[in-house]
C-alpha positions in Angstrom: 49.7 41.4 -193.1 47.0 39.5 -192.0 43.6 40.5 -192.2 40.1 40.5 -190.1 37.8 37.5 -191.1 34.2 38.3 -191.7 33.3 37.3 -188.2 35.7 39.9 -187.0 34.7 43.0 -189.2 30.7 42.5 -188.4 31.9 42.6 -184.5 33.9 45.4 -184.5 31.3 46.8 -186.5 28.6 45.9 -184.0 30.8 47.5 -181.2 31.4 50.9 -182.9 27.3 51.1 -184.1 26.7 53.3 -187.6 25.8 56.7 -187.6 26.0 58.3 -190.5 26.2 62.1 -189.1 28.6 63.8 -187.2 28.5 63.9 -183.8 30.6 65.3 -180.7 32.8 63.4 -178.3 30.8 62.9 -175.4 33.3 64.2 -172.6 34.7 67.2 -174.8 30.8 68.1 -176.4 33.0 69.1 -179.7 36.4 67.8 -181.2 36.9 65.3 -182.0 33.6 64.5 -184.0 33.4 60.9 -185.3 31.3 59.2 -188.0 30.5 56.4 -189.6 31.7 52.9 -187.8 34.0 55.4 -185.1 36.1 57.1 -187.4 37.6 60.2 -186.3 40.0 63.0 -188.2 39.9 65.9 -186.1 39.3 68.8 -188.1 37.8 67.4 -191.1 34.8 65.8 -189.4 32.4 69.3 -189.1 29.0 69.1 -187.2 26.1 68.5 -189.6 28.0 66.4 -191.9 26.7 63.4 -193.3 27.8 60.4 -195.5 26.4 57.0 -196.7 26.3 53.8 -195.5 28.9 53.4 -198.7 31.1 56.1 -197.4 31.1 54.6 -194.2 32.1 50.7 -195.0 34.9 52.7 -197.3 36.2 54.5 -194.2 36.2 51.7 -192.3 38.2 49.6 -194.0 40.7 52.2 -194.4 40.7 52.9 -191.2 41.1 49.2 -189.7 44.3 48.2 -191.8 46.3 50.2 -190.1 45.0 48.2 -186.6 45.5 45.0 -188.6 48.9 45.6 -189.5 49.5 46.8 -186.1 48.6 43.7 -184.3 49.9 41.9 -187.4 53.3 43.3 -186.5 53.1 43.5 -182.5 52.2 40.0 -181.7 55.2 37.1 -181.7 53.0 34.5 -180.4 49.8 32.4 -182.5 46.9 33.6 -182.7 43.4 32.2 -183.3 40.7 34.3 -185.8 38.7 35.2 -182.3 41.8 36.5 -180.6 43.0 38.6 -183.4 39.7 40.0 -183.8 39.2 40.8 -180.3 43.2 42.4 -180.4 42.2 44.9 -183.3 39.2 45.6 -182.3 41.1 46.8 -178.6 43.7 48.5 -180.4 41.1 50.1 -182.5 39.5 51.5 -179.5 41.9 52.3 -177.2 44.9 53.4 -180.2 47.9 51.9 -181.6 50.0 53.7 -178.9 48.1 52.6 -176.0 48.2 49.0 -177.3 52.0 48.9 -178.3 52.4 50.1 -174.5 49.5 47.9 -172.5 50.3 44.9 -170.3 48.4 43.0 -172.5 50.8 43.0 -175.4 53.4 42.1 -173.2 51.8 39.2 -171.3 50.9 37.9 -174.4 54.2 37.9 -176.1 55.0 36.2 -173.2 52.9 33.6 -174.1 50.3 34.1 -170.9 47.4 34.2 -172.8 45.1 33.8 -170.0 46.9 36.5 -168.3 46.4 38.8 -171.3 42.7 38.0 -171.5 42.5 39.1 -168.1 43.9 42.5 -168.9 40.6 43.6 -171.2 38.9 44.5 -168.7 41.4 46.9 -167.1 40.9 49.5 -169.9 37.2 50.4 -169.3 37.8 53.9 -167.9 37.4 57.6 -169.9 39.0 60.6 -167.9 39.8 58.6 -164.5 35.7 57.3 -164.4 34.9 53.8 -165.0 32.3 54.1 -168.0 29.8 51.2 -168.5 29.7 51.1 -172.4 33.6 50.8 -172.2 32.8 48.2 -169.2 30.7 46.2 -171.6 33.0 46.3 -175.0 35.6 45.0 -172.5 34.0 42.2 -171.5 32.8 41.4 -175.4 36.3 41.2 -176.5 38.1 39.5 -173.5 35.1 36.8 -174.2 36.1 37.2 -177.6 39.9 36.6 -177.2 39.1 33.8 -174.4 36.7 31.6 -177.4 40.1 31.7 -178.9 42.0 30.2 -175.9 39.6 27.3 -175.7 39.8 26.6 -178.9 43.4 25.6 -178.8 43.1 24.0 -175.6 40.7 21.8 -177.2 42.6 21.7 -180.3 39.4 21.7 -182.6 38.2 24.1 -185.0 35.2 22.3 -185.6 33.6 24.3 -182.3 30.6 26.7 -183.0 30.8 29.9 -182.0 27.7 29.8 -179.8 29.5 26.9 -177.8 33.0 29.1 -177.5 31.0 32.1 -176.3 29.2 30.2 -173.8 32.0 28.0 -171.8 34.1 31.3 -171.5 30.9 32.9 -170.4 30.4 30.3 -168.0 34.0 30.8 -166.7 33.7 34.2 -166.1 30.0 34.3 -164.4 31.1 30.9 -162.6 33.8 32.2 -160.3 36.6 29.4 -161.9 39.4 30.0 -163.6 39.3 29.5 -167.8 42.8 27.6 -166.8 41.0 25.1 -165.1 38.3 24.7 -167.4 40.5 24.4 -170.2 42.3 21.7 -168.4 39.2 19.8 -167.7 38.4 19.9 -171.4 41.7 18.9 -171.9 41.2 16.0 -169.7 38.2 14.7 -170.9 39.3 15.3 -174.3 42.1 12.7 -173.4 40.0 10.6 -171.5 37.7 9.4 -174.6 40.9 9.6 -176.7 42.4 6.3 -174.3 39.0 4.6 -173.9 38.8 4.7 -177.7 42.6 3.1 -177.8 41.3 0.5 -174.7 38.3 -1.1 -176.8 40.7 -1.1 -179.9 43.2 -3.3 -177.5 40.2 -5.3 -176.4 39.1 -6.3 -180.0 42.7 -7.2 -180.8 42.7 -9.5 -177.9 39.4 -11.2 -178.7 40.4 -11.3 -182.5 43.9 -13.0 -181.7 42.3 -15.5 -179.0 40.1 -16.7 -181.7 41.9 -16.7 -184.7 42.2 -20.4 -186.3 46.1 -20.2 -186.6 46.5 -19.3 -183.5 47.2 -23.1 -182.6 50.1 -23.4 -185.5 51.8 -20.9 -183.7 50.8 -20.7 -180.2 54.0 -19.4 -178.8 53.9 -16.6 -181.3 50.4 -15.5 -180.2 50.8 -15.6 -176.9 53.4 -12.8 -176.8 51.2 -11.1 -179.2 48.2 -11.1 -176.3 50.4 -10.0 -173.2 51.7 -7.4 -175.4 48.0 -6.4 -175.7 47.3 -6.8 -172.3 50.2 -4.9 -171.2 49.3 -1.9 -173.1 45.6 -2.0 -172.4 46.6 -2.5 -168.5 48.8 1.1 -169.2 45.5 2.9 -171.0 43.2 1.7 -167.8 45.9 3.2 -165.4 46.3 6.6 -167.4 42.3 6.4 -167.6 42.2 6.3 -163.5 44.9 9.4 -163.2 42.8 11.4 -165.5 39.8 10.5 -164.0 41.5 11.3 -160.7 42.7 14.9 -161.9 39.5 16.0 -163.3 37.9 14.9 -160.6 40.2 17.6 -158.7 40.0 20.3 -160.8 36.1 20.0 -160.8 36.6 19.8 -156.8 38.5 23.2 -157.3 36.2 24.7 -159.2 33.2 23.9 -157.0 35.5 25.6 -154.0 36.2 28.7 -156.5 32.4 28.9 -157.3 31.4 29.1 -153.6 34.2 31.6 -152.9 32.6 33.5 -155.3 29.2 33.2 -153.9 30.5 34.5 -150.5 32.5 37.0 -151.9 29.2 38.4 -153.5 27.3 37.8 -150.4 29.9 40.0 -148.2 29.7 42.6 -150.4 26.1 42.9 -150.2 26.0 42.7 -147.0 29.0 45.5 -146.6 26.5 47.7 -149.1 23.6 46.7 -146.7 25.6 48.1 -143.9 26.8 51.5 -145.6 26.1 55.0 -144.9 24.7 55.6 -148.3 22.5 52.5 -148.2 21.1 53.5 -145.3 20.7 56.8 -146.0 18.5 56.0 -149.4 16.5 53.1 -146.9 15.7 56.0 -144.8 14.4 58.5 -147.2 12.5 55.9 -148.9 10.8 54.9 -145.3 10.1 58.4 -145.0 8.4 58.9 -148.3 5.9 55.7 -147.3 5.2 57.6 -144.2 4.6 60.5 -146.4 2.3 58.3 -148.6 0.4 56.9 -145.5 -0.5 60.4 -143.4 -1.9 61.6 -147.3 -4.0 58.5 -146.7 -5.7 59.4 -143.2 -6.5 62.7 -144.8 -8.7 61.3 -147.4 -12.6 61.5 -146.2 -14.4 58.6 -147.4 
């Protein structure tokens, strides 16, 4: 079974907060009462109890192998430490059940990671409502689980975690799709990859063309070079394609950002425009009409 790195545990952590009393569900005001890092046993957890911060790390742990061996046992498909981590700490949330059952698993069995990052967010709602700290866990983990799918796009582990968090930030407040990033990365990745292999080619060239021998056996050398200059003339075309293709996706990207921009603008403007803005506009003018006839009373 494989288990949460420390990265992992001090997230999940963060997201559940300690207490180290008893408290009530917030929908229900009663049962189920949790303590500690979230833990719940309905019926043994009493109002007024209490426990250490001891007690506490010792529930949790017991608590969060069975959500390891769940997504341990669930998932068919590679995982990176940040998606596993971002998978238990869903599952740890939401219930084994729920994520034996969710789309997510499935897209991501599938092997549509992308897809599955997307579905996070879909699970921010208690009772029918949307809640905002649900809204916000969400968002931690698909950010989480998306560090992940960069980091094998890029195939490096040698990213920080600052950097991860960051470009799939920047994906999700840009308006562009993480595919498209990633296959940007992927292109420039390449890109310094073949220019790397060109100026090896070039030294070749210059080392063969002035090598002392190369009189003794000119005929020898000279298929040596256009070997050389065949290959380098293949890197310098595969250079201009990639060059070519991120210069598209970044063209895409720019069009997706701007979509985004007008999206956000229409739905201002569509909130500008409804009853309930108006309304509020309205009683707001009429307070500052209020304010100003209180004024003309006042006898200097």
């Amino acid at each position: 079974m494989r288990k949460l790195d420390d990265n992992g545990r001090f997230f999940i952590k963060s997201s559940e907060s300690l207490v180290l009393h008893a408290y009530p569900d917030p929908l229900t005001k009663g049962e189920p009462y949790t303590i500690g890092y979230g833990h719940t046993d309905r019926g043994k957890i009493k109002p007024g109890d209490r426990i250490t911060e001891q007690q506490a790390d010792e529930l949790f742990d017991k608590d969060i192998e069975k959500y390891e061996r769940c997504v341990s046992d669930a998932v068919t498909v590679e995982l990176t430490d940040e998606q596993f981590s971002a998978l238990v700490s869903f599952s740890y949330n939401v219930g084994a059940t729920a994520f034996l059952n969710s789309t997510l698993l499935k897209e991501l069995n599938n092997g549509h990671y992308v897809e599955a990052g997307n579905q996070f967010v879909v699970w921010n709602k208690s009772k029918g409502k949307v809640s905002p700290g649900l809204t916000n866990r969400r968002q931690h983990e698909q950010n989480l689980f998306n560090q992940g799918i960069i980091k094998k796009s890029l195939s490096s582990s040698s990213l920080d975690e600052l950097t991860l968090r960051s470009i799939s930030i920047f994906s999700e407040m840009q308006g562009v799709k993480l595919d498209d990033l990633m296959a940007l990365f992927n292109n420039e990745e390449n890109l310094n990859k073949k220019k790397i292999e060109r100026d090896k080619l070039w030294e070749q060239w210059n080392q063969s063309t002035s090598d002392e021998n190369r009189y003794r056996n000119i005929e020898m050398y000279h298929d040596k070079e256009k070997k050389i200059v065949e290959e380098y003339d293949k890197l310098n075309d595969e250079i201009s394609e990639l060059i070519s293709a991120s210069t598209n996706i970044e063209l895409k990207m720019i069009a997706d950002f701007k979509s985004c921009i007008e999206l956000s603008s229409r739905h201002y403007q569509e909130e500008m425009q409804s009853d309930e803005y108006i309304a509020l506009q309205n009683e707001v003018e009429k307070d500052f009409e209020d304010d100003d006839d209180e004024d003309d009373d006042v006898i200097i």
